[in-house]
C-alpha positions as CSV (number, residue, x, y, z in Angstrom):
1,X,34.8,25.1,-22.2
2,X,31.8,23.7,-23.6
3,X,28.5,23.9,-21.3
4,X,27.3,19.8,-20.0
5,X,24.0,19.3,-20.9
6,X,22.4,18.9,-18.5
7,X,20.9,15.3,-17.5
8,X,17.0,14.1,-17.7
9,X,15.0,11.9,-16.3
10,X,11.7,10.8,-17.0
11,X,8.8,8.1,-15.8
12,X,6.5,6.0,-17.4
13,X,3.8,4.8,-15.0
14,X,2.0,1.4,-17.3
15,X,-1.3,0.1,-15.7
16,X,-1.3,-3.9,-15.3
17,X,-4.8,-4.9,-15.1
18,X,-6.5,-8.4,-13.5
19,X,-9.1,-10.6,-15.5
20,X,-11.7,-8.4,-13.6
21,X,-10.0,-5.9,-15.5
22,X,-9.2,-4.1,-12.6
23,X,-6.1,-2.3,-11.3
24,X,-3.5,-5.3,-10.5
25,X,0.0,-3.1,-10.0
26,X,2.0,-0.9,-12.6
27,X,5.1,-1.1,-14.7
28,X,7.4,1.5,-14.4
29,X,9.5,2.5,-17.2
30,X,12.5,5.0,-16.1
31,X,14.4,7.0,-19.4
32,X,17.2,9.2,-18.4
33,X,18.2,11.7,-21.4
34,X,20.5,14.6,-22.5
35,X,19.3,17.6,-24.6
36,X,20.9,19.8,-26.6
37,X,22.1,17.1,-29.2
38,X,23.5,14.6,-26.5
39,X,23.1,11.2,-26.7
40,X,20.7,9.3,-24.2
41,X,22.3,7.8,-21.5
42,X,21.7,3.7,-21.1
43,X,19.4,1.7,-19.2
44,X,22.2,1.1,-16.3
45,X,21.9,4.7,-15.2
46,X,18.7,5.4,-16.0
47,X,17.2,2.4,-14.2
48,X,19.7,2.9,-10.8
49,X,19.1,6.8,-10.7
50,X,15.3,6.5,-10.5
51,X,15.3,3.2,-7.9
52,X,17.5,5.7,-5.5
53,X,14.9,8.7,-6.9
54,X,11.8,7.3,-7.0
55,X,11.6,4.6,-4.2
56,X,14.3,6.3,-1.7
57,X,13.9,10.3,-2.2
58,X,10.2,10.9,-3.1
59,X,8.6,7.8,-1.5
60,X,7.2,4.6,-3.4
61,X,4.1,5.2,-2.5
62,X,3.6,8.2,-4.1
63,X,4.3,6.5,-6.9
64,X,2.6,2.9,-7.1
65,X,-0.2,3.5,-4.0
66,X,-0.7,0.0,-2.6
67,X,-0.1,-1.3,-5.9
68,X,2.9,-3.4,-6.7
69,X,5.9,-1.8,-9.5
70,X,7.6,-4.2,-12.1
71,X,10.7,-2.7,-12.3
72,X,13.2,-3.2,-15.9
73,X,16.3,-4.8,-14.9
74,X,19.8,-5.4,-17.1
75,X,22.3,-8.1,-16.3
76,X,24.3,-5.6,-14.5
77,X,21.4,-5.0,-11.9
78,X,20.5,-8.0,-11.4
79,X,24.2,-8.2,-9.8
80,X,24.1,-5.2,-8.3
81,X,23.5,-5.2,-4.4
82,X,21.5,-2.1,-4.8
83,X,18.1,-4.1,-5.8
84,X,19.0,-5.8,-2.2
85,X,18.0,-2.8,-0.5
86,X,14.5,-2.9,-2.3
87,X,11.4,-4.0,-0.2
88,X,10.7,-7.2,-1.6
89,X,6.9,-6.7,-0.9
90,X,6.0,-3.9,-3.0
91,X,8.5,-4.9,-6.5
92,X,8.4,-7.0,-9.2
93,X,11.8,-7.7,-11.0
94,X,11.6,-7.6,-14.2
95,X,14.1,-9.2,-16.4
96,X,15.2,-7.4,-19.6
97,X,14.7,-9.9,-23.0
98,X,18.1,-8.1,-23.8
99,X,19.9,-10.1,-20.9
100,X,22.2,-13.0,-21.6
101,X,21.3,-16.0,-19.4
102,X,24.6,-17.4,-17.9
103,X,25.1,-19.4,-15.5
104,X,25.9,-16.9,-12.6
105,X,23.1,-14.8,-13.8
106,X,20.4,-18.0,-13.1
107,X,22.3,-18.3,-9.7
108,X,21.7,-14.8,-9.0
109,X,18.2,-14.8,-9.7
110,X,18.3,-17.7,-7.7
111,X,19.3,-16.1,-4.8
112,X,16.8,-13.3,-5.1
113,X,13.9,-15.6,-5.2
114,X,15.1,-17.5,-2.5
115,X,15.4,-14.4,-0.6
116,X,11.5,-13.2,-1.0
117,X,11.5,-11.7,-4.3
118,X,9.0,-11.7,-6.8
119,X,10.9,-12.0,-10.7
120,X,9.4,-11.8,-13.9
121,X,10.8,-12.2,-17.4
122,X,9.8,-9.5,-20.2
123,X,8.7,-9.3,-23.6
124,X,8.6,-13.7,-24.1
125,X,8.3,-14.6,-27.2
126,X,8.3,-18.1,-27.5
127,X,12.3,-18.7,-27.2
128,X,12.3,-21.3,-25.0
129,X,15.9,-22.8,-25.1
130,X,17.5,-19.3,-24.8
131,X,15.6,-18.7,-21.4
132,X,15.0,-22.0,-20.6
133,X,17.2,-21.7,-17.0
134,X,15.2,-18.9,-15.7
135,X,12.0,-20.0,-16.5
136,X,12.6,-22.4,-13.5
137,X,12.6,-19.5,-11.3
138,X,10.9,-16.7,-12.5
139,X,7.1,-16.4,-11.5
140,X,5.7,-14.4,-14.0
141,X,6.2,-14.2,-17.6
142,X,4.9,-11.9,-19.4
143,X,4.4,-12.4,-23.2
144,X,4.7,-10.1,-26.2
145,X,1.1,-10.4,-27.9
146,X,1.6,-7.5,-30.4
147,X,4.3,-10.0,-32.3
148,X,2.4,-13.0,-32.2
149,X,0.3,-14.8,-34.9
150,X,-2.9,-16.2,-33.1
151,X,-1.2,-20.0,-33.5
152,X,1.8,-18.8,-32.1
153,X,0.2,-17.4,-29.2
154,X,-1.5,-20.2,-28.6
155,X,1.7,-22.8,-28.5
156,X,3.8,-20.4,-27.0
157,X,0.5,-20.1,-24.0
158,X,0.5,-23.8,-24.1
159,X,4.0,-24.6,-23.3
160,X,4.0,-21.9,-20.4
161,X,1.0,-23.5,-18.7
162,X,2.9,-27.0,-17.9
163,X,5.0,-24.4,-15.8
164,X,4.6,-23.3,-12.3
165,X,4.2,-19.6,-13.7
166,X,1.8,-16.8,-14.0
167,X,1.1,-15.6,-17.4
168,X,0.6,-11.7,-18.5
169,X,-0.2,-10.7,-21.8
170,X,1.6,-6.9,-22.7
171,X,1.6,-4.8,-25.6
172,X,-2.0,-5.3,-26.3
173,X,-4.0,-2.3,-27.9
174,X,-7.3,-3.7,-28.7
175,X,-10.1,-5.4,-26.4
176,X,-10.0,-8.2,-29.2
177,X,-6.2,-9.2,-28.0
178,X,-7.9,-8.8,-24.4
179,X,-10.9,-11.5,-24.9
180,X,-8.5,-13.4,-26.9
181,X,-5.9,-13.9,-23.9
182,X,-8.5,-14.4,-21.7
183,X,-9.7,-17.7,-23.4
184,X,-6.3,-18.3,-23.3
185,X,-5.8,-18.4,-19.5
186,X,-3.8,-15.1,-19.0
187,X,-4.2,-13.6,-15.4
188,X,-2.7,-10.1,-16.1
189,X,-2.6,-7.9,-18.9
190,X,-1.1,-4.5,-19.7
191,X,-1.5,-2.4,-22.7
192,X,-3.4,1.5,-23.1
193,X,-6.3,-0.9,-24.4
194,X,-8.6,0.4,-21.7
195,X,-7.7,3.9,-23.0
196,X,-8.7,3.7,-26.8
197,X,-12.0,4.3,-27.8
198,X,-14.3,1.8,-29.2
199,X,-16.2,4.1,-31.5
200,X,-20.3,2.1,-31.2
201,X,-22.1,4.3,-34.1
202,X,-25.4,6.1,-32.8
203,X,-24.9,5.1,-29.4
204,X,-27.0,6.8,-26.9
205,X,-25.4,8.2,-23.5
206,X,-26.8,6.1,-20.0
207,X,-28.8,8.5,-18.0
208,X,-26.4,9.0,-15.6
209,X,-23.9,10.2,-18.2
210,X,-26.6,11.5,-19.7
211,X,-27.3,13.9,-16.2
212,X,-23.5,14.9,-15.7
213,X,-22.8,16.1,-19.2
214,X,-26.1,18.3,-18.4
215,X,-24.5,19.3,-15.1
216,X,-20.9,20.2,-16.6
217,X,-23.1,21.9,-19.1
218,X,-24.9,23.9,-16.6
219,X,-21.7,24.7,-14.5
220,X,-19.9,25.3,-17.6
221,X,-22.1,27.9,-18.7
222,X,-22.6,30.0,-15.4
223,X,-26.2,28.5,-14.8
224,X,-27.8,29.7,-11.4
225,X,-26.7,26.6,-8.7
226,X,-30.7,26.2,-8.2
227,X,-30.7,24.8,-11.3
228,X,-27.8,22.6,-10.7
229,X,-29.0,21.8,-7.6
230,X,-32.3,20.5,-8.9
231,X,-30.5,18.3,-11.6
232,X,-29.1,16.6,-8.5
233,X,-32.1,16.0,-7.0
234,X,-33.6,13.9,-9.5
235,X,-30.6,11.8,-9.5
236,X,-30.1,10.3,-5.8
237,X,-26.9,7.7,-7.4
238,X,-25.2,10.5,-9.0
239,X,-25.8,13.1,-5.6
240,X,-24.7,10.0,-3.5
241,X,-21.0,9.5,-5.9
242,X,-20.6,12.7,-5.6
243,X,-20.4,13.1,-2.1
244,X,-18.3,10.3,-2.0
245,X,-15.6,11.7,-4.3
246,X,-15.9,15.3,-2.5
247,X,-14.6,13.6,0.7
248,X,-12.0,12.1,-0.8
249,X,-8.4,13.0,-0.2
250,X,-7.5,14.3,-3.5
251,X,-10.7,16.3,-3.8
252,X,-11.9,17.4,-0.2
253,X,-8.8,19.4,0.7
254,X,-9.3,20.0,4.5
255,X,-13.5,20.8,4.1
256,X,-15.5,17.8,5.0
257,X,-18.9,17.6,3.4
258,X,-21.9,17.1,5.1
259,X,-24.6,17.3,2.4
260,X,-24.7,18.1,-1.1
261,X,-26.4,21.7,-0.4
262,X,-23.3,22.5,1.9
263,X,-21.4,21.4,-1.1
264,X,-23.1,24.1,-3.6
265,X,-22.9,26.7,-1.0
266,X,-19.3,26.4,0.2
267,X,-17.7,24.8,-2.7
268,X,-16.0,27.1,-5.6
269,X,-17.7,26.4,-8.9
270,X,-14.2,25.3,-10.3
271,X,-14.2,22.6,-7.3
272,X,-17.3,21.5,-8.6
273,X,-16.4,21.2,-12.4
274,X,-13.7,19.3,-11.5
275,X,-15.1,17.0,-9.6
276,X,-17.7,16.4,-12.3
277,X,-15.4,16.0,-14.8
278,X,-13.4,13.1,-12.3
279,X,-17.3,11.8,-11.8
280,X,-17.7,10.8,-15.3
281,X,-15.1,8.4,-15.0
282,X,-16.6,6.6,-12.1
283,X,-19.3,6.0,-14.6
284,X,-18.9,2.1,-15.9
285,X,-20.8,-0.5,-17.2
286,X,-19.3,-3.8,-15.0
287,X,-21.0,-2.9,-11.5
288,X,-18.3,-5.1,-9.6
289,X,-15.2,-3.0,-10.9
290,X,-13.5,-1.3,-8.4
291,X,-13.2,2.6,-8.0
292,X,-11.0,4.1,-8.9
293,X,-11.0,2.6,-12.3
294,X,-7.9,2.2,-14.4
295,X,-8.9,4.7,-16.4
296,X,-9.9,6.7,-14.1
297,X,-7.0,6.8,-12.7
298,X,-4.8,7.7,-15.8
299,X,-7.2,10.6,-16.5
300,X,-7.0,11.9,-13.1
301,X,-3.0,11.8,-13.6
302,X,-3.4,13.2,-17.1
303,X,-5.4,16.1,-15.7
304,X,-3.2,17.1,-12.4
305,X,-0.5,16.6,-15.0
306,X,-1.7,19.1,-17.1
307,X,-2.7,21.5,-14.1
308,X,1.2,21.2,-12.2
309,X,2.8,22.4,-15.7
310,X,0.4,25.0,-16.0
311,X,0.8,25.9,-12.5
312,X,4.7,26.0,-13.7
313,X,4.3,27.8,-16.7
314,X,1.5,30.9,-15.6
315,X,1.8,30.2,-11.5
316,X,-0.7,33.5,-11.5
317,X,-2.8,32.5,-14.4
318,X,-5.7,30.5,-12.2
319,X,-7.6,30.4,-15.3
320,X,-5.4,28.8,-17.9
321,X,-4.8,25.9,-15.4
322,X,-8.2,25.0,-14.4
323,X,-8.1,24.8,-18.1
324,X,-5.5,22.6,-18.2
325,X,-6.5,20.0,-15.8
326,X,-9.7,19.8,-17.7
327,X,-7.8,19.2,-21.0
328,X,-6.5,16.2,-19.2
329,X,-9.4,15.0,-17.6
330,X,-11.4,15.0,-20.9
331,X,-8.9,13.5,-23.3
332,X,-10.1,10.1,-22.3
333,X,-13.3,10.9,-22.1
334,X,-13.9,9.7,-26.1
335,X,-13.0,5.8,-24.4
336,X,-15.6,5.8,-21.8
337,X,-18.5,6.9,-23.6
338,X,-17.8,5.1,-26.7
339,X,-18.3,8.4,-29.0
340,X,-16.0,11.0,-31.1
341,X,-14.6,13.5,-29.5
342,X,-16.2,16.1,-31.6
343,X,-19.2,14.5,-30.8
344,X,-18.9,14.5,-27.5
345,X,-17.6,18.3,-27.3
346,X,-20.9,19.2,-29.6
347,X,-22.7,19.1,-26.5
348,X,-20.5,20.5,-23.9
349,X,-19.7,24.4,-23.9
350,X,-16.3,24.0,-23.4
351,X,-13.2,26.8,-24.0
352,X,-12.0,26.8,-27.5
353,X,-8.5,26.4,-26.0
354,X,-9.6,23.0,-24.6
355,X,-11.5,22.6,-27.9
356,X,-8.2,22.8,-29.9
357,X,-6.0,20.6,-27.9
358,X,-9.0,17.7,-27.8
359,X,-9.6,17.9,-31.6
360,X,-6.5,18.7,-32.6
361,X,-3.9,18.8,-30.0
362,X,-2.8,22.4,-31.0
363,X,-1.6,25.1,-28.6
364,X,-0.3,25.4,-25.9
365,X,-2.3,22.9,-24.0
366,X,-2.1,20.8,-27.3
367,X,1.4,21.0,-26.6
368,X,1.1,20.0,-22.8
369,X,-0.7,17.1,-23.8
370,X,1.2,15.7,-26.4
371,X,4.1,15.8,-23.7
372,X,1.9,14.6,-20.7
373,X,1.4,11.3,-23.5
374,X,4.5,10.7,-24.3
375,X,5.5,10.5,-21.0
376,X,3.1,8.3,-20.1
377,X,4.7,5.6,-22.9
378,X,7.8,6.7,-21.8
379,X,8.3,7.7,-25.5
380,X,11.8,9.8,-25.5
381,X,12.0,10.8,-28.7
382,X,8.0,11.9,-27.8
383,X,9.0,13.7,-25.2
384,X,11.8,15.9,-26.2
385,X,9.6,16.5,-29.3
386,X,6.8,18.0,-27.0
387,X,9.0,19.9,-25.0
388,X,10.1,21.8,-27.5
389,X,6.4,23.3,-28.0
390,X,6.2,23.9,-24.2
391,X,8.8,26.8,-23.7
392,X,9.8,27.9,-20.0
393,X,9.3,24.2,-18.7
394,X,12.4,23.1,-16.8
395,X,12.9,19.9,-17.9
396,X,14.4,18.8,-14.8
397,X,11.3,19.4,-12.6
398,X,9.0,17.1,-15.1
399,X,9.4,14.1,-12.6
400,X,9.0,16.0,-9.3
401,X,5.2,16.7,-11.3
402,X,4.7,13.6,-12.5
403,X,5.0,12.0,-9.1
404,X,3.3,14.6,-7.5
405,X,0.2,14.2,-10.4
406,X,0.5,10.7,-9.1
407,X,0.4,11.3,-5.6
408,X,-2.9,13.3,-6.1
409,X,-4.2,10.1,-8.3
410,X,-3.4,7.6,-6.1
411,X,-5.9,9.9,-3.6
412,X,-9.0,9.5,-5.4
413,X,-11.4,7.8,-3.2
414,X,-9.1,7.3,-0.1
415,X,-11.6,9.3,2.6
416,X,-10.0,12.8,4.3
C-alpha cells in the first residue's frame, strides 16, 4: 500500500497596526498542506485544526500576547459550535469574502454578536448589495486597498462611514497607501508596509544608530570590552535601553542586571550581540511609539525563527545558530535605517554566511530565510519551495517553532 503523506500545518502571524501606527492585534492565517504531490487540504480543516492547535494545545497567548487574533472563517465555521468555545475577549471573527450570505448565515452571525463577539468582514470591496445583511452586524470591515482606484476607495470609504463600523485598510505595501487611508478615516491597517524599506539617498545614520553599529562593530570584531565599555559611556540613552532590554524576559534568562559593568563582566559576548542587534530596533523616529515596535517585533520572530531551525538542523553547532538568529534579526534592518543593505553591511564585519543570505538569500541560511518569509505571508506554494532547500527539517515541527519564536517575541520588554 501506498505511504499517506503525511499532513502540514503552517501559521501566518499578520501585524494589524493603529493610526499611531502601533501594534493593535494580529491576523492569523492557518494553511494546512500535503507534500509529496498531495493536494492541500481546504480551509475547513485547516482553519478547525489550528483553533483546537493553536488556542487549546499550545496556549493563545503564546501566540497573540495581549493582543487580539482575527481569525478566517468559512460558512461552515461560522455554524459550527466549535468557535462557541472561543473566548470571546481575545478573537476577532473574520468572515471569508468567499461566504454566501443567506439568511441563516446573517442569523448566525447574529447570534454570535449578540453573545459578545467581535465580527469582522474581509477583503470588502465595495459590493454592497451582496453583503449588505451583515454589514448590520459586523463591526469591523476591513477593505481591500491593493484593488482599489484612489476614487473608488474613496466612495467605497464614504458609504462605510454612514455605518456604525470600524474601518481597516489591508493589503497595503507602501506608506503612500498608509497616509492616504489615514486622510481617509481608517483606524486600523495591516500590510508588511512597516517592513519595506524606504530607500532616502545619502542619508546619514542618527547618532544613536550611529553608536550601536560602532558597538556591533566592536563586539563583532573581538574588540577588548574596555573599548565597548567606553562607547557606552558616552551614550547614557543607549546604556539606559539597554539595561532595559537585558532585563527583559526574553533576553535576561534567570540573571538580573544590576549595572551595565555587571553586564560586560557576566554576560557572554554572544548575549551581548544579540541584544544589540534587538537594540537597533528600539531605535525610532516617533518618540510616543510604543516598545516593542511592530517591527521590532517581527524581527525578533524572524531571528528566534531562524535560531530554533538551526537549533533543529546542527543542535551542536552553537555557532551556525547564533548565526542564524542574527540573519533574522538583520534582514529588516534595511527598513529602519532607510539604507541598502549592502550599504548597511559595508560597515558591519559581519560572517560571509550572513553576508550571502542578506544580499542574496543564498545558502543555507538564505534558505532558512526564504522559508521563515514565506511563512510569515502564509505563502504555501513559498513554503514548500523553501523547504525543499532546508533538508533534515521535519516539516511537522515548523509550528511548534514558530509559536515558540513567538513566545520568545511576545517577551521583549515584559521585565524578569
Amino acid at each position: 500500500m501506498a505511504e499517506q503523506p503525511a499532513q502540514e500545518l503552517f501559521l501566518g502571524r499578520q501585524p494589524i497596526l493603529d493610526r499611531g501606527q502601533n501594534l493593535a492585534a494580529f491576523e492569523l492565517l492557518f494553511r494546512a498542506g500535503h507534500f509529496n504531490g498531495a493536494q492541500i487540504e481546504d480551509d475547513v480543516f485547516a482553519s478547525a485544526t489550528v483553533i483546537n492547535h493553536a488556542f487549546s494545545e499550545m496556549g493563545m497567548e503564546a501566540v497573540l500576547g495581549k493582543h487580539p487574533g482575527f481569525i478566517n472563517l468559512s460558512a461552515p465555521l461560522i455554524m459550527s459550535d466549535v468557535i462557541e468555545l472561543l473566548p470571546k475577549n481575545k478573537v476577532v471573527l473574520e468572515i471569508l469574502e468567499t461566504v454566501r450570505v443567506t439568511d441563516a448565515l446573517a442569523q448566525r452571525c447574529r447570534a454570535l454578536k449578540q453573545i459578545g463577539f467581535t465580527l469582522a468582514l474581509d477583503d470588502y470591496t465595495g459590493r454592497e448589495e451582496v453583503f449588505k445583511p451583515l454589514l448590520d452586524v459586523v463591526d469591523i470591515v476591513k477593505v481591500d486597498v491593493q484593488h482599489m482606484d484612489d476614487r473608488t476607495l474613496e466612495r467605497t470609504t464614504a458609504s462605510l462611514k454612514k455605518l456604525p463600523v470600524r474601518l481597516l485598510a489591508e493589503k497595503l505595501d507602501t506608506r503612500a497607501q498608509v497616509e492616504r487611508c489615514l486622510e481617509l478615516g481608517y483606524e486600523l491597517f495591516q500590510g508588511y508596509y512597516f517592513a519595506r524599506p524606504s530607500i532616502i539617498t545619502g542619508k546619514r545614520l542618527t547618532r544613536s544608530e550611529t553608536a550601536l553599529m560602532r558597538l556591533l562593530g566592536l563586539l563583532l570584531s573581538q574588540a577588548d570590552m574596555q573599548k565597548i565599555e567606553q562607547l557606552f559611556e558616552h551614550d547614557p540613552d543607549l546604556s539606559s535601553n539597554l539595561m532595559k532590554l537585558l532585563n527583559s524576559a526574553a533576553i535576561a534568562g534567570q540573571i538580573r542586571i544590576q549595572s551595565l559593568r555587571q553586564a560586560l563582566a557576566v554576560l557572554a559576548r554572544e548575549q551581548l550581540l544579540r541584544a544589540l542587534h534587538v537594540l537597533l530596533f528600539t531605535l525610532s523616529s516617533a518618540p510616543a511609539a510604543e516598545f516593542p515596535s511592530p517591527l521590532l517585533l517581527l524581527a525578533a520572530t524572524r531571528g528566534r525563527m531562524m535560531e530554533l531551525i538551526a537549533r533543529a538542523l546542527r543542535p551542536q553547532d552553537s555557532a551556525f545558530y547564533d548565526r542564524a538568529f542574527v540573519a533574522g534579526i538583520l534582514s529588516l534592518v534595511n527598513a529602519l535605517l532607510g539604507m541598502p543593505m549592502t550599504e548597511i553591511l559595508g560597515s558591519m564585519p559581519v560572517h560571509a554566511e550572513v553576508r550571502a543570505a542578506l544580499v542574496e538569500r543564498s545558502g543555507n541560511l538564505g534558505a532558512m530565510l526564504s522559508l521563515v518569509e514565506a511563512l510569515e505571508e502564509a505563502d504555501l506554494i513559498g513554503i514548500e519551495k523553501a523547504l525543499d532547500r532546508v533538508p533534515g527539517l521535519q516539516h511537522g515541527q515548523v509550528m511548534g517553532l514558530q509559536i515558540e519564536a513567538m513566545r520568545w517575541a511576545n517577551s521583549i520588554g515584559e521585565p524578569v
